[in-house]
N, CA, C and O atoms as CSV, one atom per row, in Angstrom:
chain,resi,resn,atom,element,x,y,z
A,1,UNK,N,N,-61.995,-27.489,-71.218
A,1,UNK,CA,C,-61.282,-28.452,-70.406
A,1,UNK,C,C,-62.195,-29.629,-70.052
A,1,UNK,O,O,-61.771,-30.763,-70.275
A,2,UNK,N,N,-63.403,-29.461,-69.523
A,2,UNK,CA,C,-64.389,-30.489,-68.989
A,2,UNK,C,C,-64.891,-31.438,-70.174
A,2,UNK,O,O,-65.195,-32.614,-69.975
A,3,UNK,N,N,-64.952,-30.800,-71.459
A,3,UNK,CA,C,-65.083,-31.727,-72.798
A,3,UNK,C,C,-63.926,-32.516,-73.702
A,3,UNK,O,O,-64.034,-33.345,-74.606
A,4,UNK,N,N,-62.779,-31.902,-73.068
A,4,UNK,CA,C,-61.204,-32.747,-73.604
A,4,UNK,C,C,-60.974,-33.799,-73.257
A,4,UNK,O,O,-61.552,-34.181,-72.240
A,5,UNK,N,N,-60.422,-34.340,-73.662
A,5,UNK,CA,C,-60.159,-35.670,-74.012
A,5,UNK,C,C,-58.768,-36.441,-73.244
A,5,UNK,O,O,-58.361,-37.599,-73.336
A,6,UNK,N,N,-58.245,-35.249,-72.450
A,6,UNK,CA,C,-56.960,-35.686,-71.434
A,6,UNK,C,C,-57.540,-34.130,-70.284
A,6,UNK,O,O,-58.568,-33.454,-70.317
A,7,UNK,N,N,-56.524,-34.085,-69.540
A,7,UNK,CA,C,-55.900,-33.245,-68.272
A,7,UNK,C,C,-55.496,-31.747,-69.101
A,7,UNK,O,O,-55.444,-31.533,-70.312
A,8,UNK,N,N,-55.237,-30.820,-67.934
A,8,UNK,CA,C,-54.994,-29.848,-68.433
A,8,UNK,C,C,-52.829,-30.187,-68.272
A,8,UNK,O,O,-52.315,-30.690,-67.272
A,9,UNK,N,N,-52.138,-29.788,-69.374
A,9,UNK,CA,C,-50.871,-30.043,-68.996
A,9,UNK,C,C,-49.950,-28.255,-69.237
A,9,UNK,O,O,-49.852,-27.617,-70.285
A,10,UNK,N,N,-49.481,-27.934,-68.015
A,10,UNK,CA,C,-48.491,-26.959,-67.804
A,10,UNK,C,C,-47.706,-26.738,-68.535
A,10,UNK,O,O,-46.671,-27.312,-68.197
A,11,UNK,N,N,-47.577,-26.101,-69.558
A,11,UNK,CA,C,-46.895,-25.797,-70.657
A,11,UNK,C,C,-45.712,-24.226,-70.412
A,11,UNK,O,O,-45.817,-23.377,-71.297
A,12,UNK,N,N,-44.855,-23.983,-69.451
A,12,UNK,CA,C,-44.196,-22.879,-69.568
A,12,UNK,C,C,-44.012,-21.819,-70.366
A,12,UNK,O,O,-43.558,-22.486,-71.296
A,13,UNK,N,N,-43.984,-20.637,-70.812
A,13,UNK,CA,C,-43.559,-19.597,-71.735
A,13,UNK,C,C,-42.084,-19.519,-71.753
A,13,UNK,O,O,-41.637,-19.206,-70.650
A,14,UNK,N,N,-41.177,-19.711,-72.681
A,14,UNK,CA,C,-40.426,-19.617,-72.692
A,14,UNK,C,C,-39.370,-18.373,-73.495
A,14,UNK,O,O,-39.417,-18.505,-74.718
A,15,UNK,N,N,-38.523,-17.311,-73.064
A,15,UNK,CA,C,-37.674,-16.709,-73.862
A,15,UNK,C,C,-36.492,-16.457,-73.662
A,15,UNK,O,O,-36.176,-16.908,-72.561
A,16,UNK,N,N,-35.337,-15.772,-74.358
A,16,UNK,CA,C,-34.494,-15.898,-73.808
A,16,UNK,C,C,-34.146,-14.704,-73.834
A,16,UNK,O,O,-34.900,-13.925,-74.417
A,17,UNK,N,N,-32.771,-14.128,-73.147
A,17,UNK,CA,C,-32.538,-12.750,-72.603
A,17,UNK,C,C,-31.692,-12.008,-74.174
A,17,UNK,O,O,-30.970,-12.419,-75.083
A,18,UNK,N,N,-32.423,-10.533,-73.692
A,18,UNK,CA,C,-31.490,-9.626,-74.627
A,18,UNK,C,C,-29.855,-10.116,-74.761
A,18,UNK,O,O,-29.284,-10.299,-73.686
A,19,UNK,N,N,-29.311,-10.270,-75.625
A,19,UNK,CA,C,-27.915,-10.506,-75.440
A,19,UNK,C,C,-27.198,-10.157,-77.183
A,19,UNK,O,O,-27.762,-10.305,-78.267
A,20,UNK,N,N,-26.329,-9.852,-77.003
A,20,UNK,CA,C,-25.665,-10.014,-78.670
A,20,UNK,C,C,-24.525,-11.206,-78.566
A,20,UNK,O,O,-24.260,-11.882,-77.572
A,21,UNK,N,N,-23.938,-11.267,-79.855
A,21,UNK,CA,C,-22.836,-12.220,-80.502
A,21,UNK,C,C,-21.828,-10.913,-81.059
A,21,UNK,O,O,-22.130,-9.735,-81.250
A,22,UNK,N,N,-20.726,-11.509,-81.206
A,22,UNK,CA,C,-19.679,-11.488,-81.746
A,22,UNK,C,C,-20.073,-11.785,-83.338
A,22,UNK,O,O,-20.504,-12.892,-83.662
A,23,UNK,N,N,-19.866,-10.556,-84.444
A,23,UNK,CA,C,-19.705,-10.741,-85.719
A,23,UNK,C,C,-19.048,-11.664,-86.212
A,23,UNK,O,O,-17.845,-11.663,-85.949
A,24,UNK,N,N,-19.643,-12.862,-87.168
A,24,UNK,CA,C,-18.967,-14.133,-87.842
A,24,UNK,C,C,-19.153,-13.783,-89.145
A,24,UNK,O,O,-20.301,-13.650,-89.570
A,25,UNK,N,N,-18.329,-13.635,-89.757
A,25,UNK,CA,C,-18.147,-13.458,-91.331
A,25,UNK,C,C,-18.821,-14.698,-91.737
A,25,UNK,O,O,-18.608,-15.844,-91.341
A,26,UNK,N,N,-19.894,-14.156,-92.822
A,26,UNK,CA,C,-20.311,-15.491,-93.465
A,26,UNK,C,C,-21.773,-16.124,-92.512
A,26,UNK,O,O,-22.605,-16.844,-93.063
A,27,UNK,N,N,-21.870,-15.767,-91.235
A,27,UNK,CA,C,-23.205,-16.682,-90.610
A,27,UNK,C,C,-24.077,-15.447,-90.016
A,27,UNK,O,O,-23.482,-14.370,-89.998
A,28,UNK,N,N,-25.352,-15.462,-89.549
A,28,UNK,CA,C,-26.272,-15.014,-89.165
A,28,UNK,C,C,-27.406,-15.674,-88.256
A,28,UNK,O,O,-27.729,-16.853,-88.400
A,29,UNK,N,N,-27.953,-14.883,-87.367
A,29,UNK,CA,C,-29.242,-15.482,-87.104
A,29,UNK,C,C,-30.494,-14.460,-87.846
A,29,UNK,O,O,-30.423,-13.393,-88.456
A,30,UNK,N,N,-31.705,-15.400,-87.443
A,30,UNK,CA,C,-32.847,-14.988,-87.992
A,30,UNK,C,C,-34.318,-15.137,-87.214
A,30,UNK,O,O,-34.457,-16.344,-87.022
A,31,UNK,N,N,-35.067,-14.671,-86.871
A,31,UNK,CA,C,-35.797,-15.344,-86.152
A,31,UNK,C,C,-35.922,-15.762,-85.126
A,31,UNK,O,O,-35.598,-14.900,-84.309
A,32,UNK,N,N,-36.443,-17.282,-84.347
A,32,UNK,CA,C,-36.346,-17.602,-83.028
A,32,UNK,C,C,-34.860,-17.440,-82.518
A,32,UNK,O,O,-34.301,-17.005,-81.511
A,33,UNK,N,N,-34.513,-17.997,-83.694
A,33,UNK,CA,C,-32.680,-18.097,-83.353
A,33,UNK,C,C,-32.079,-17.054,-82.626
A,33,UNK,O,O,-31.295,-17.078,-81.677
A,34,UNK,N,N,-32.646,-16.042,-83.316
A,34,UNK,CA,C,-31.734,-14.652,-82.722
A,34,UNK,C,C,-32.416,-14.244,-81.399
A,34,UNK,O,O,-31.799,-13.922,-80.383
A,35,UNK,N,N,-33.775,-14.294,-81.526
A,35,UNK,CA,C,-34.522,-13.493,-80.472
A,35,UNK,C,C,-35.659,-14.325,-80.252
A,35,UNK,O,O,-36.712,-14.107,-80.852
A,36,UNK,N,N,-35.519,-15.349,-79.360
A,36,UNK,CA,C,-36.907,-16.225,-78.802
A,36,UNK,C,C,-37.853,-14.962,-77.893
A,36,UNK,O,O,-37.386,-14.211,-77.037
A,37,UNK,N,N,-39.073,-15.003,-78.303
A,37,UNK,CA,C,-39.807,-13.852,-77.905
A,37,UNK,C,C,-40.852,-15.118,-76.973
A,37,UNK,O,O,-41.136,-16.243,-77.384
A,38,UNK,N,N,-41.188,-14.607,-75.894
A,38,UNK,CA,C,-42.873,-15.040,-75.474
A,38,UNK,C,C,-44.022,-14.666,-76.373
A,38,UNK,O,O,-44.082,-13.600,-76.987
A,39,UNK,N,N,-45.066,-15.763,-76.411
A,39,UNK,CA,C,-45.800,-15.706,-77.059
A,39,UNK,C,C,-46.937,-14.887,-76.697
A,39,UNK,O,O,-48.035,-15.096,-76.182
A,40,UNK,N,N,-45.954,-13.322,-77.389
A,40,UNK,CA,C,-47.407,-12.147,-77.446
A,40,UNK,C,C,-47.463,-11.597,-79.097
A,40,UNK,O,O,-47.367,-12.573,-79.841
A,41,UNK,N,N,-47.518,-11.044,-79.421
A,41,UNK,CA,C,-47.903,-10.223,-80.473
A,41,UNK,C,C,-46.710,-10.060,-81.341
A,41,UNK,O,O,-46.931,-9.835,-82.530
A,42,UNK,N,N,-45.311,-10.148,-80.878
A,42,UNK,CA,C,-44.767,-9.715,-81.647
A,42,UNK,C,C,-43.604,-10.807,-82.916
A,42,UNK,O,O,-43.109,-10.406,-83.969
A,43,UNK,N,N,-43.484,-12.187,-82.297
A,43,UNK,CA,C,-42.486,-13.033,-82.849
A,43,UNK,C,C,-42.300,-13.179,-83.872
A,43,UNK,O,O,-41.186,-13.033,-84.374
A,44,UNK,N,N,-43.782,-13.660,-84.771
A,44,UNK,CA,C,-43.487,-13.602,-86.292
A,44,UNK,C,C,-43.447,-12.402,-86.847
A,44,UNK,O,O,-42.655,-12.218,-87.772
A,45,UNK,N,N,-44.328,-11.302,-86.373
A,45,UNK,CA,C,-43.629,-10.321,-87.150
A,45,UNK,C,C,-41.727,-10.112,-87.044
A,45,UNK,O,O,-41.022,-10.204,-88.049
A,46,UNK,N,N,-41.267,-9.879,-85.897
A,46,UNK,CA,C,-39.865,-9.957,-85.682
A,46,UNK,C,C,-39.454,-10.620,-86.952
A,46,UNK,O,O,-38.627,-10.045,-87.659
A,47,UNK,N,N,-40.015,-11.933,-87.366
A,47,UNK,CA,C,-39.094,-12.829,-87.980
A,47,UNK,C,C,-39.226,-12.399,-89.791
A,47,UNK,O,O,-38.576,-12.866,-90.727
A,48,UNK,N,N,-40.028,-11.629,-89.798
A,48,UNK,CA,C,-40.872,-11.319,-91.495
A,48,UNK,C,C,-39.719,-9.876,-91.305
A,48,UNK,O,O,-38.921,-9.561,-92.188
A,49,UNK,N,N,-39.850,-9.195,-90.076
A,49,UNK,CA,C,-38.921,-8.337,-90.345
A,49,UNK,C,C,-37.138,-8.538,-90.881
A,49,UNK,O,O,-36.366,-8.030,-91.694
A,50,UNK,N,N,-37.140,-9.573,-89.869
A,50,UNK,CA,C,-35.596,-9.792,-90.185
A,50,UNK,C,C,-35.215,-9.939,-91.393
A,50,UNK,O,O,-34.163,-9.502,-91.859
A,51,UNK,N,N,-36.333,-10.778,-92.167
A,51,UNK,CA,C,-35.455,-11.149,-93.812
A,51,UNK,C,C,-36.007,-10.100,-94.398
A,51,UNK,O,O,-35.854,-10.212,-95.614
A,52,UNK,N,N,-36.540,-9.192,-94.134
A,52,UNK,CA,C,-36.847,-8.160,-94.881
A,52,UNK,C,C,-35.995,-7.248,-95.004
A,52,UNK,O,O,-35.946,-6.557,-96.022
A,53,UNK,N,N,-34.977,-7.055,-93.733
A,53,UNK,CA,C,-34.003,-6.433,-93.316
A,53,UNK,C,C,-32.707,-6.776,-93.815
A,53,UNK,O,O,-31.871,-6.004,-94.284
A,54,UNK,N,N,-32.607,-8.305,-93.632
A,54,UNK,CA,C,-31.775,-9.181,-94.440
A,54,UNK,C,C,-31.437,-8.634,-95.919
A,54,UNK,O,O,-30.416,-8.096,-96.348
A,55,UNK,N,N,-32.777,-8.995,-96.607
A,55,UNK,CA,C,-32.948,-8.737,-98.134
A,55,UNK,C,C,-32.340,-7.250,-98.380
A,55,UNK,O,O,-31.417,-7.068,-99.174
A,56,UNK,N,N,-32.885,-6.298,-97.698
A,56,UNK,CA,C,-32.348,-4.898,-97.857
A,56,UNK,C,C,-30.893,-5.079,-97.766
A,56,UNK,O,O,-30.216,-5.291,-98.773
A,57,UNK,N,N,-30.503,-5.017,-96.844
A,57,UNK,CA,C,-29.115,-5.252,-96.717
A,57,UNK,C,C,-27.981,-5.419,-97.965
A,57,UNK,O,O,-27.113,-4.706,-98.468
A,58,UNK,N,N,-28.523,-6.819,-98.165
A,58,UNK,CA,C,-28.442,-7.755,-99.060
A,58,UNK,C,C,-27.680,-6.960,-100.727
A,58,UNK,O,O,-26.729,-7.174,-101.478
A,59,UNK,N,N,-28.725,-6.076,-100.613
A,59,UNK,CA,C,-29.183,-5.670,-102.339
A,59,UNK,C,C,-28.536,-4.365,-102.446
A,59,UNK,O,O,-28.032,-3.939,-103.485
A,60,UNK,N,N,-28.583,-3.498,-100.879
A,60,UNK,CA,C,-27.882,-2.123,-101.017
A,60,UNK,C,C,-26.151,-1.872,-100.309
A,60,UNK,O,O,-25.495,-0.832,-100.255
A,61,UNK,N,N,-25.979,-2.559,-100.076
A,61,UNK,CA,C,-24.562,-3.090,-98.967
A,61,UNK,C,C,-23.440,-4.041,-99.990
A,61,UNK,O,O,-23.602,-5.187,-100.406
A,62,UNK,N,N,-22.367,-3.179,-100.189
A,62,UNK,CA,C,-21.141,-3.530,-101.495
A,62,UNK,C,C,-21.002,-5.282,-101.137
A,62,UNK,O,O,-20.848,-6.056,-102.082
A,63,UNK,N,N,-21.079,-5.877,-99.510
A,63,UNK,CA,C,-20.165,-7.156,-99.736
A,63,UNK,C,C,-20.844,-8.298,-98.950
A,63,UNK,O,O,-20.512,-7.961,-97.814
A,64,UNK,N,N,-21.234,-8.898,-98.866
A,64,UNK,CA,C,-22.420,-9.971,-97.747
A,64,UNK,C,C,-21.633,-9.975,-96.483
A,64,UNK,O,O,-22.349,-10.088,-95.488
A,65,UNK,N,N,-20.204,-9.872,-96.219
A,65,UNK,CA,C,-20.173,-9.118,-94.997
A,65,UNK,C,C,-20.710,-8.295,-94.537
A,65,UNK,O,O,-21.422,-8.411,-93.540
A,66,UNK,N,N,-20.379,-6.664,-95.509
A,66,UNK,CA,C,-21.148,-5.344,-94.975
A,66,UNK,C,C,-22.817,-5.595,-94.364
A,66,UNK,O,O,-23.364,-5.211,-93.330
A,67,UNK,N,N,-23.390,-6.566,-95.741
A,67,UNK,CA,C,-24.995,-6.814,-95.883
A,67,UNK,C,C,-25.319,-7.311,-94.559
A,67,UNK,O,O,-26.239,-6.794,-93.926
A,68,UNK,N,N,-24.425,-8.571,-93.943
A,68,UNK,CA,C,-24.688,-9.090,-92.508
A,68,UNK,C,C,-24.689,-8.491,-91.390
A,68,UNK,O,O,-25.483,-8.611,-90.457
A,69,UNK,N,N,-23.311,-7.499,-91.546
A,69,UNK,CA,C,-23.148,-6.426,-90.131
A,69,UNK,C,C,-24.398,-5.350,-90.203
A,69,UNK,O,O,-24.852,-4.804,-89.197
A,70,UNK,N,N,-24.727,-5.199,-91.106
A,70,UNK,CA,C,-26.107,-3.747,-91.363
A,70,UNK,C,C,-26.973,-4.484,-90.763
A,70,UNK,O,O,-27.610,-3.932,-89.866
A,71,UNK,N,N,-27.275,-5.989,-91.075
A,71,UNK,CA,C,-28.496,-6.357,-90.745
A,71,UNK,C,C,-28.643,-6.615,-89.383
A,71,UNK,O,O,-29.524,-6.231,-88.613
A,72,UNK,N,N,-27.370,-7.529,-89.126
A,72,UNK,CA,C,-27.926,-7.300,-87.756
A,72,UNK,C,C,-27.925,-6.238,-86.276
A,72,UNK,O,O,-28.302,-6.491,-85.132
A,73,UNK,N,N,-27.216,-4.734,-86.991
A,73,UNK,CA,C,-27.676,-3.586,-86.206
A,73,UNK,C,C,-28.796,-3.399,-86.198
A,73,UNK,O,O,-29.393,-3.421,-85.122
A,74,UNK,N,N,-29.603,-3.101,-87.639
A,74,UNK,CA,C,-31.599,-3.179,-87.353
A,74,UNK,C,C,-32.050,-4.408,-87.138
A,74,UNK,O,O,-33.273,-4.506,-87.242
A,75,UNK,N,N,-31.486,-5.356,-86.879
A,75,UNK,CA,C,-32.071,-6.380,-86.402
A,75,UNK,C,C,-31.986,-6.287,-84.928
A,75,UNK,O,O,-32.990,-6.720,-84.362
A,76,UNK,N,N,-31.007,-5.813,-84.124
A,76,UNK,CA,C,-30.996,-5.884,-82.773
A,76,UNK,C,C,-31.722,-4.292,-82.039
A,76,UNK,O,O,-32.043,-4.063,-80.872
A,77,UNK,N,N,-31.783,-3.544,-83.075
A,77,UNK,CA,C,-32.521,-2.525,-82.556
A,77,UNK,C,C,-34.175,-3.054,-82.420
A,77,UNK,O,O,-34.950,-2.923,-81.472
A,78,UNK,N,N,-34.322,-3.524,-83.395
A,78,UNK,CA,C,-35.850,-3.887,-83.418
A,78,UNK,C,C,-36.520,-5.070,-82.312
A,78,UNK,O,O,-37.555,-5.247,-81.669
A,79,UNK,N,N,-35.034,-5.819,-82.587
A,79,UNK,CA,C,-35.404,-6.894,-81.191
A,79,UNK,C,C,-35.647,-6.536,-79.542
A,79,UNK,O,O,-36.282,-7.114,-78.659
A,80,UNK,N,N,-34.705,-5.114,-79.570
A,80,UNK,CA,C,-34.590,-4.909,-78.074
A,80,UNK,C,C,-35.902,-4.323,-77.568
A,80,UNK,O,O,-36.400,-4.514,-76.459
A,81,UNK,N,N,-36.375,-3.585,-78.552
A,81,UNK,CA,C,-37.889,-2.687,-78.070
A,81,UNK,C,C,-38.864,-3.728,-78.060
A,81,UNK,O,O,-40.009,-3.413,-77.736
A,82,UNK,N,N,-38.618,-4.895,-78.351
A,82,UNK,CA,C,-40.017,-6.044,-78.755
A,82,UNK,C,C,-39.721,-6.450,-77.394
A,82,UNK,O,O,-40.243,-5.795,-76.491
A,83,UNK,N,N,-39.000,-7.383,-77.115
A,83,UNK,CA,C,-38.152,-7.444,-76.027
A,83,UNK,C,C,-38.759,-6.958,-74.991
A,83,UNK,O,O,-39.367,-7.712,-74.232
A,84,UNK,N,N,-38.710,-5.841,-74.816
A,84,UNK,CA,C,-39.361,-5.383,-73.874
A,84,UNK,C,C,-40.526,-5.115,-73.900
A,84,UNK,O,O,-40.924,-5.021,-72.739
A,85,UNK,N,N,-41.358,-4.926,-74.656
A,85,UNK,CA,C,-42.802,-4.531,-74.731
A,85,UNK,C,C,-43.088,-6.239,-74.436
A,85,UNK,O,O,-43.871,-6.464,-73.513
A,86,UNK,N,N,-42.607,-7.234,-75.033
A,86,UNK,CA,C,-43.463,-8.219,-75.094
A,86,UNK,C,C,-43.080,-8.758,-73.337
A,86,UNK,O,O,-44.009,-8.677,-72.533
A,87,UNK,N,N,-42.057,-9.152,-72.968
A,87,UNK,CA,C,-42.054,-9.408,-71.430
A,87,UNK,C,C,-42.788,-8.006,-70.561
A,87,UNK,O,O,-42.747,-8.393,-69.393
A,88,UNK,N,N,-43.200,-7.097,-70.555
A,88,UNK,CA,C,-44.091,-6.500,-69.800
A,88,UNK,C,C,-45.637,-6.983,-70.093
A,88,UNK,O,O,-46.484,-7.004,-69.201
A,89,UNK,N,N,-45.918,-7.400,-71.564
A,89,UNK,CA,C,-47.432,-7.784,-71.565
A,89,UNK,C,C,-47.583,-8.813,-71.280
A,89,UNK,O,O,-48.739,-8.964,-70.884
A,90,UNK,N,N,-46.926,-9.843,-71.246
A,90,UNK,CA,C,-46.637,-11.279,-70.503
A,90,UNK,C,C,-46.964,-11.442,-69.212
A,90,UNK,O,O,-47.624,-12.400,-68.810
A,91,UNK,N,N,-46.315,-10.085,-68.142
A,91,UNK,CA,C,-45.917,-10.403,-66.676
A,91,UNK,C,C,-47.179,-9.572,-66.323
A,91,UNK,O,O,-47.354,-9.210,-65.160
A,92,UNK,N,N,-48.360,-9.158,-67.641
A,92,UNK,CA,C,-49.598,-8.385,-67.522
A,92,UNK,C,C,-50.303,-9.251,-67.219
A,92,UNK,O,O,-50.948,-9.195,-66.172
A,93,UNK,N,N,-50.385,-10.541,-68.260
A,93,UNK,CA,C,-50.804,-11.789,-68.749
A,93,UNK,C,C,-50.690,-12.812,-67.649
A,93,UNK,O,O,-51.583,-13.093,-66.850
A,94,UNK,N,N,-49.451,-13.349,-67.707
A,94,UNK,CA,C,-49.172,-14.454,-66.181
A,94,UNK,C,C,-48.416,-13.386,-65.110
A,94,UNK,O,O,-47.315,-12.876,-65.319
A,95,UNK,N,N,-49.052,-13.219,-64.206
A,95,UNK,CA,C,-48.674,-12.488,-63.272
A,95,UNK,C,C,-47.696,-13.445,-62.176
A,95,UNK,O,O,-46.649,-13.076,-61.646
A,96,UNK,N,N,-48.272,-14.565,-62.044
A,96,UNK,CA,C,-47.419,-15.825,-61.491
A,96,UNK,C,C,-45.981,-16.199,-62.107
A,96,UNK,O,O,-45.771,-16.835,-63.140
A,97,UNK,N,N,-45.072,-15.663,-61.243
A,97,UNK,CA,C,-43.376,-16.039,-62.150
A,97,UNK,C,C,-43.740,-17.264,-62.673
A,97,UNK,O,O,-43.509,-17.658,-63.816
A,98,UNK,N,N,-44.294,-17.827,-61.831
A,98,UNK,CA,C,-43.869,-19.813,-62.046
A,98,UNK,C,C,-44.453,-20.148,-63.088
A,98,UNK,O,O,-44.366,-21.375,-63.134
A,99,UNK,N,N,-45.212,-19.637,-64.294
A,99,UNK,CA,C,-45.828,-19.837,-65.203
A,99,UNK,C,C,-45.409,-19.485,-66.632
A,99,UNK,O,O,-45.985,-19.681,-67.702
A,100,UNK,N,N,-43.723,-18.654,-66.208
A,100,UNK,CA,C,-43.446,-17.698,-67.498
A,100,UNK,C,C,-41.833,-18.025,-67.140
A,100,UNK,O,O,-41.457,-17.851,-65.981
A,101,UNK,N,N,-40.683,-18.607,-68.389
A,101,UNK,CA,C,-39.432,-18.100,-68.513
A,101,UNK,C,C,-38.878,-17.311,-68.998
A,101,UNK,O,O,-38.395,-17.535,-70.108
A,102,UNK,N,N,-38.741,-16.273,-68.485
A,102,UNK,CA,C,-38.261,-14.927,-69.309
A,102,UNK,C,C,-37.553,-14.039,-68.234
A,102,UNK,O,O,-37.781,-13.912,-67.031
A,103,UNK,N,N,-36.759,-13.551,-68.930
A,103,UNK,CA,C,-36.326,-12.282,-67.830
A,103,UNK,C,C,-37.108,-10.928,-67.877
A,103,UNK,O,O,-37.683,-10.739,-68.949
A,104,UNK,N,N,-37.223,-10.106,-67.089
A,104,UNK,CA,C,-38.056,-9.131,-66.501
A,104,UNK,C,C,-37.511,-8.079,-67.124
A,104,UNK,O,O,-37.939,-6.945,-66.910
């Protein structure tokens, strides 16, 4: 900080809450899209998982409907346990609410 070249600037953590969608024939999320994680350990993996999950789907599932609804059951299983592991190491991390958006 004392050798930079500006101020220190408050940058929030931001995520958003467990929640699902309503099945849309034809669309998907992936990634931040589906599951904005705080920045601990787990986001990009989440996101390497999803199309991995995707791809499976994809290749063993008769119709890209079926392929979409499969995916995103292991997709929301996998999200919910991250989910939570990652907002507990966060509220480990910034112990100060005012420093973190996420739900608890």
């Amino acid at each position: 900080m004392r050798a930079g070249e500006g101020g220190f600037t408050h940058r929030p953590a931001h995520a958003l809450p467990t929640y699902t969608w309503d099945h849309v024939s034809g669309i998907t999320l992936l990634g931040d899209a589906a599951h904005l994680m705080p920045p601990s350990d787990v986001g990009a993996n989440l996101v390497l998982l999803d199309g991995a999950d995707l791809a499976q789907a994809l290749v063993t599932e008769d119709t890209i409907d079926e392929a979409v609804r499969a995916y995103e059951v292991m997709m929301r299983r996998h999200w919910a346990a991250a989910a939570h592991s990652a907002a507990q190491a966060m509220a480990r991390l910034l112990p100060d609410p005012a420093c973190r958006r996420w739900p608890s």
